[in-house]
C-alpha positions as CSV (number, residue, x, y, z in Angstrom):
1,X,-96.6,-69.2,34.1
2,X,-93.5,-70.9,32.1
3,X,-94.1,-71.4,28.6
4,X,-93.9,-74.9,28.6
5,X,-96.8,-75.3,31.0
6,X,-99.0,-73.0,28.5
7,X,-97.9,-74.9,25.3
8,X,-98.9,-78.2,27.2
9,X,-101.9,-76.4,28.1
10,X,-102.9,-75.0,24.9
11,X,-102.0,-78.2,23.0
12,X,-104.2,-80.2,25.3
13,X,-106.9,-78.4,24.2
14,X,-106.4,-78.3,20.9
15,X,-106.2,-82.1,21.1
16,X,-109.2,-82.6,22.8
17,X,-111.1,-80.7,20.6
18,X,-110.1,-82.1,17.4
19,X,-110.7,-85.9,18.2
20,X,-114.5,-84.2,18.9
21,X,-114.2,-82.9,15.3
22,X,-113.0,-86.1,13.8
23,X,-116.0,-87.9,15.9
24,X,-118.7,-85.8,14.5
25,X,-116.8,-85.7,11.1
26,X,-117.1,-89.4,11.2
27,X,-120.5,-89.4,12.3
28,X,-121.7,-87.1,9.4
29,X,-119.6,-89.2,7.0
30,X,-122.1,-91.8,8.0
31,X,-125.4,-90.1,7.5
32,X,-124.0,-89.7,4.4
33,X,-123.3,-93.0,3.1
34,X,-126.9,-94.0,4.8
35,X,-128.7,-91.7,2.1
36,X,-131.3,-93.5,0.0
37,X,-130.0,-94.6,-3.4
38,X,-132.2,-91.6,-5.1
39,X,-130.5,-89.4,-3.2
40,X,-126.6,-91.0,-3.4
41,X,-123.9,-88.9,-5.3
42,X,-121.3,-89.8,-7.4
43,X,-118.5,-89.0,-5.2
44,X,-116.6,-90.6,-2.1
45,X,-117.8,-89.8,0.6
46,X,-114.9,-91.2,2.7
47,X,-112.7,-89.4,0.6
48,X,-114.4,-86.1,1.6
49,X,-113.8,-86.9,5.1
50,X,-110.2,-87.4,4.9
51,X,-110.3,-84.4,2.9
52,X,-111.8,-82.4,5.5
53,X,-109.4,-83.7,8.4
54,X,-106.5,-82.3,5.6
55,X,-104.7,-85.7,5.8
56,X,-105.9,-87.4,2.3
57,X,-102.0,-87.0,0.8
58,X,-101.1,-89.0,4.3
59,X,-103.9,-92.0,4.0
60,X,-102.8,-92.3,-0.1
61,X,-99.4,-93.1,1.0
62,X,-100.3,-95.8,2.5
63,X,-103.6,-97.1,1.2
64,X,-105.0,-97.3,-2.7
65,X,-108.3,-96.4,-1.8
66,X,-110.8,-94.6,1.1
67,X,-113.3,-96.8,1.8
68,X,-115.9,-97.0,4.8
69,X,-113.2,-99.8,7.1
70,X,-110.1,-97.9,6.0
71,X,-111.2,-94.4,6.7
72,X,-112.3,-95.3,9.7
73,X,-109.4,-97.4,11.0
74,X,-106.7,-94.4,10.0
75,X,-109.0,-91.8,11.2
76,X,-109.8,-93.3,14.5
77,X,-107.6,-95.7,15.7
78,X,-104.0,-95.6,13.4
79,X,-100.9,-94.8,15.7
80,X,-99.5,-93.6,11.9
81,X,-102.2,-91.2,11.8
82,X,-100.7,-88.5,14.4
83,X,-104.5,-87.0,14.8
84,X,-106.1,-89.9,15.0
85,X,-108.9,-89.8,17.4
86,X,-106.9,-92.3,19.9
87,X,-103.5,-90.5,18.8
88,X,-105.8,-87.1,19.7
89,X,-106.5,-88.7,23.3
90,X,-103.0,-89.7,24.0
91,X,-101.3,-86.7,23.1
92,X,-104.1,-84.6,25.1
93,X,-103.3,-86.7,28.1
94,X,-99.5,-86.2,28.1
95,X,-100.0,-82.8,28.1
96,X,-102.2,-82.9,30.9
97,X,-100.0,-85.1,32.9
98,X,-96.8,-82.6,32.6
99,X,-99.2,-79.6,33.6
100,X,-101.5,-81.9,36.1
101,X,-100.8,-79.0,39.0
102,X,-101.6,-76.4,36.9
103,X,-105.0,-78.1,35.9
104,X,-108.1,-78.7,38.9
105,X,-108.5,-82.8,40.1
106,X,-111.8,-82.7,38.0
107,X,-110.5,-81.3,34.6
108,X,-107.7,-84.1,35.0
109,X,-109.9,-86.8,35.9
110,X,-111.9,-86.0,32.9
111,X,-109.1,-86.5,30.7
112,X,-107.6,-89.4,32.2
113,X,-111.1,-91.1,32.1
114,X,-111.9,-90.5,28.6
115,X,-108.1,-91.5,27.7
116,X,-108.7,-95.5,29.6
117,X,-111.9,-95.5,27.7
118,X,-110.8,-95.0,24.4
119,X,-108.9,-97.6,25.0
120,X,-111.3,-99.8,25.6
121,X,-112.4,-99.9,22.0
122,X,-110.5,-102.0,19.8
123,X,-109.5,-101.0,16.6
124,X,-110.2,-104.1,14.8
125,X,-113.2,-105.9,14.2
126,X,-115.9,-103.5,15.5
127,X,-119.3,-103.3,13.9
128,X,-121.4,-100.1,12.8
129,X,-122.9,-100.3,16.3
130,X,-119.7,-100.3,17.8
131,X,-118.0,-97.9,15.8
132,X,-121.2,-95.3,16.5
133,X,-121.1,-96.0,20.1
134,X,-117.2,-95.2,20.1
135,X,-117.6,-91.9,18.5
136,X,-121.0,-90.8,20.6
137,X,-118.5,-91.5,23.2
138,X,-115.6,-88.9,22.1
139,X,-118.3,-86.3,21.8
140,X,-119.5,-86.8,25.5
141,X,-116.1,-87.3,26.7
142,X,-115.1,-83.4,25.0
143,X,-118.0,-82.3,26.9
144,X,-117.3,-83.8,30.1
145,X,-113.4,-82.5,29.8
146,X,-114.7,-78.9,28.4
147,X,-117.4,-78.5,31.3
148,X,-115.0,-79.4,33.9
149,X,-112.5,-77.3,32.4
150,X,-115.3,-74.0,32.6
151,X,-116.8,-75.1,35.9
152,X,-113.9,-75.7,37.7
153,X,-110.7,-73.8,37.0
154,X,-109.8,-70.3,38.1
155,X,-110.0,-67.6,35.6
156,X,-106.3,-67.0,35.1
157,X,-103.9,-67.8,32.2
158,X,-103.9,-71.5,32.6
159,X,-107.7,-71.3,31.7
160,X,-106.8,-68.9,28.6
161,X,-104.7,-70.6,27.4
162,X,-106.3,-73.7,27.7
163,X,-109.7,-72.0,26.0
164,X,-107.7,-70.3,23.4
165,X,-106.2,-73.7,22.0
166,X,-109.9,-75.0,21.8
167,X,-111.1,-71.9,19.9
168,X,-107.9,-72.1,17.9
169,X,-109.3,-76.2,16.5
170,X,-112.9,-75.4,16.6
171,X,-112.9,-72.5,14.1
172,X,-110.1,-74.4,11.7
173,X,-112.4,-77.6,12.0
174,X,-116.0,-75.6,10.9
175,X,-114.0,-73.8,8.1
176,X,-112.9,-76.8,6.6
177,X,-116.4,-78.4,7.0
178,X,-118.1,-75.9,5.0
179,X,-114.8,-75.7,2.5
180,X,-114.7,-79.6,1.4
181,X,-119.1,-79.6,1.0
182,X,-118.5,-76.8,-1.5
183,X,-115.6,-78.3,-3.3
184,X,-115.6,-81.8,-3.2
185,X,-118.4,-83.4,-1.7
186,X,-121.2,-82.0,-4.2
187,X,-120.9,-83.7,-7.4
188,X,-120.6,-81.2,-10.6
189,X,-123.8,-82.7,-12.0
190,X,-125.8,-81.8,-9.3
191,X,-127.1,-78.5,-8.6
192,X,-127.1,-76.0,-5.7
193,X,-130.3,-76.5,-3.9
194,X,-131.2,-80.1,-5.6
195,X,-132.6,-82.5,-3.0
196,X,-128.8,-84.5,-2.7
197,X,-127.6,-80.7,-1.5
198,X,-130.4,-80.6,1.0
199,X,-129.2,-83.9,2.8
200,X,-125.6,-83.1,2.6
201,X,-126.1,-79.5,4.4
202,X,-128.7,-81.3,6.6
203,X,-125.7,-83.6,7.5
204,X,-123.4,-81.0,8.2
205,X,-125.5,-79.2,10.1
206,X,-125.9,-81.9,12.1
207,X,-122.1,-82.5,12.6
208,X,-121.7,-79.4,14.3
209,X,-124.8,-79.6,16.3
210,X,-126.4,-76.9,14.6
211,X,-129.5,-78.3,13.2
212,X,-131.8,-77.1,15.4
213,X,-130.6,-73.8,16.2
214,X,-130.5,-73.1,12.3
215,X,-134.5,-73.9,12.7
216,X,-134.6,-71.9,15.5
217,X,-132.3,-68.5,13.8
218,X,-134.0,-69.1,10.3
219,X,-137.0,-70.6,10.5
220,X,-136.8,-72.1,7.0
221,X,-135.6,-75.3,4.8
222,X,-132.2,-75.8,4.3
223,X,-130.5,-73.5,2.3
224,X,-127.0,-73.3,1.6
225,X,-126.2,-69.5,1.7
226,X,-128.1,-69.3,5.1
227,X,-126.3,-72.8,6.7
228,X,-123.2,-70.4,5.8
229,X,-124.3,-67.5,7.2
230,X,-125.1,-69.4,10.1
231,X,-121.3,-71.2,10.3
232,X,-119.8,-68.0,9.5
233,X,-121.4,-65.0,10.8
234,X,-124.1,-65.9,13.2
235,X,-122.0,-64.9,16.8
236,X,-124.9,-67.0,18.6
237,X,-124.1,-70.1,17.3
238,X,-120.7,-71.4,19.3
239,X,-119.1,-73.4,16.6
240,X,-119.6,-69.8,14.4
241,X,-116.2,-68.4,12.8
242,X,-117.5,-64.9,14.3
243,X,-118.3,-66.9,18.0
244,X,-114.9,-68.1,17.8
245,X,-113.1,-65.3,17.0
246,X,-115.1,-63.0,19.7
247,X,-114.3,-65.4,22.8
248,X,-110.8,-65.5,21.0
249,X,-110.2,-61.7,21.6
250,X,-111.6,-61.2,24.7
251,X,-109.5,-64.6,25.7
252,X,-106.7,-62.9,24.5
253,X,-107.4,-59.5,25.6
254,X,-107.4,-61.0,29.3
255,X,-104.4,-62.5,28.5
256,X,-102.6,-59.2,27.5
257,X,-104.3,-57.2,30.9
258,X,-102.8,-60.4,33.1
259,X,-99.1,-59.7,31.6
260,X,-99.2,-56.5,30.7
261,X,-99.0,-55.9,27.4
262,X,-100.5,-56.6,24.0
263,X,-98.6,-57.6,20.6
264,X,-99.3,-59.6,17.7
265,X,-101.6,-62.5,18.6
266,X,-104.4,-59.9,19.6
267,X,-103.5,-57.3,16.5
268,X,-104.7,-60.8,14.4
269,X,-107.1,-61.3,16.4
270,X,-109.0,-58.4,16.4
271,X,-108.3,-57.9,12.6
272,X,-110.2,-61.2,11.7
273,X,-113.3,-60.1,14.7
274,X,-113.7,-57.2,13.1
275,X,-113.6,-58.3,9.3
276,X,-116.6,-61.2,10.3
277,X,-118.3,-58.8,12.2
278,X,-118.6,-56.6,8.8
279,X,-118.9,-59.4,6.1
280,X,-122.2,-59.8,4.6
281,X,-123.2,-63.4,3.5
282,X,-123.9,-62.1,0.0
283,X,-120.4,-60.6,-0.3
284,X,-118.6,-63.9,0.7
285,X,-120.8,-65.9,-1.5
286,X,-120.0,-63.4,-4.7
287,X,-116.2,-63.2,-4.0
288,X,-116.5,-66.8,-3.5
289,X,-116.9,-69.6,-0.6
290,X,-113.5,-71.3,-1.4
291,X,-111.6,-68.2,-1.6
292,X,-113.1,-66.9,2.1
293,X,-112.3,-70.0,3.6
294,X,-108.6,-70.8,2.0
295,X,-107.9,-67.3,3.1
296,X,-109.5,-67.8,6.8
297,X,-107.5,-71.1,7.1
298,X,-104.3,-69.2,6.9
299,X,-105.2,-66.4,9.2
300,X,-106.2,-68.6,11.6
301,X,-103.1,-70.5,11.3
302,X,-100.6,-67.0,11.9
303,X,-103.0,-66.8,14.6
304,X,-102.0,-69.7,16.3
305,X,-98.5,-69.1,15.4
306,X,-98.7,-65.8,16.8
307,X,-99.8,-67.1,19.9
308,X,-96.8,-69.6,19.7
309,X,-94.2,-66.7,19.1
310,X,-95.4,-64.6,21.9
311,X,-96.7,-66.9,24.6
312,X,-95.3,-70.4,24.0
313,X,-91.2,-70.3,23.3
């Protein structure tokens, strides 16, 4: 395969899956801002979500404040916003459409479908209603473009590649998640395990989907060391760093056996598997939450930079 069809390939995916991270983002934002009074925090909730998309700097430049219409509008619709969720869509799409032999009529359907949708949806004007069907929406439309993606294309490096660039976003997106609620989204005043913490892990729980498999794993109340454990270590749960990082090898790993030889993009790889897969909960917690994830962010990013170096130039 040319390295320009497997960079189009990988980007796809890595735009497809993070306009479904900004949707659920979005959508958690909202459960937020819907708390009770007795519950509501001190900080900015919108703030935290542009915080956890890692474009706050990019949004100050250009507005004085995040609030629930401006968020939303840079977020999801802004062409200034390069991962905006419609920016996300359009940039997916292009890839697809340089690499459409290379990807089955159904997986390009699926992408072509969900781009036209999108923009249906006008950017100005819409209503809570509007704006919640719009991102329920982007979710389905990942799921549709994902299942056809798995259902449909050959096992071969076009389909590693183009799983390895969604595994790439998805672990980046739930480490920043769990980063910001520890950092900024918890006001100082309020303490670990008060009733405000129990809604906002509820919430993010919920944003990845993982509500009721935490019920289901844990069989308790909401606690924030085992929501962690759960987003971290659990290799059941598919948005898990350790999930992540185990479909990432053996994607990896198949690439390496298709071309015949391994380098540095699996060495990484397999170095971050095997750290997760011997990490205790406790020991993250006592070295600290914001330290683990800073530090994952960065592997995960010479990850995907390894995978540029050896794969994609």
């Amino acid at each position: 395969m040319l390295s320009r069809t497997a960079e189009n390939l990988f980007w796809m995916a890595r735009y497809v899956e993070r306009a479904e991270c900004l949707a659920r983002l979005l959508d958690a934002t909202y459960r937020l801002v819907s708390l009770p009074q007795a519950y509501g925090a001190t900080t900015n909730e919108w703030e935290s979500a542009l915080a956890t998309a890692g474009c706050a700097a990019q949004f100050h430049a250009a507005h004085a404040a995040a609030d629930e219409a401006s968020v939303i509008q840079f977020l999801a619709f802004s062409p200034d916003n390069p991962s905006s969720i419609r920016n996300c869509f359009d940039i997916a799409r292009a890839n697809a459409r340089a690499v459409r032999t290379a990807l089955t009529s159904e997986t390009w359907d699926a992408i072509n479908s969900a781009w036209h949708e999108a923009r249906r949806f006008q950017s100005r004007g819409m209503d809570r209603e509007t704006i919640m069907r719009f991102l329920e929406f982007v979710k389905e439309a990942s799921i549709r473009i994902d299942g056809s993606s798995y259902r449909t294309m050959l096992r071969n490096d076009a389909y590693w590649f183009t799983l390895l660039g969604a595994l790439i976003e998805r672990a980046d997106a739930t480490a920043r998640i769990l980063d910001v609620k520890y950092h900024v989204l918890l006001p100082q005043e309020e303490h670990v395990g008060g009733p405000l913490d129990f809604f906002q892990w509820s919430s993010i729980l919920r944003s990845v989907s993982a509500f009721t498999s935490y019920h289901w794993v844990y069989r308790d109340n909401v606690k924030p060391w085992l929501v962690a454990d759960l987003l971290i270590l659990n290799g059941q749960m598919p948005r898990s760093l350790a999930c992540c990082y185990r479909d990432m090898t053996a994607c990896l790993d198949d690439l390496a056996a298709f071309y015949g030889r391994q380098g540095p993009a699996q060495r990484r790889a397999r170095s971050i598997r095997s750290e997760l897969a011997n990490l205790k909960i406790e020991q993250i917690f006592q070295s600290g939450l914001h330290e683990f994830v800073t530090r994952f962010l960065k592997e995960n990013s010479r990850v995907s930079d390894a995978v540029t170096e050896q794969y994609l130039v």
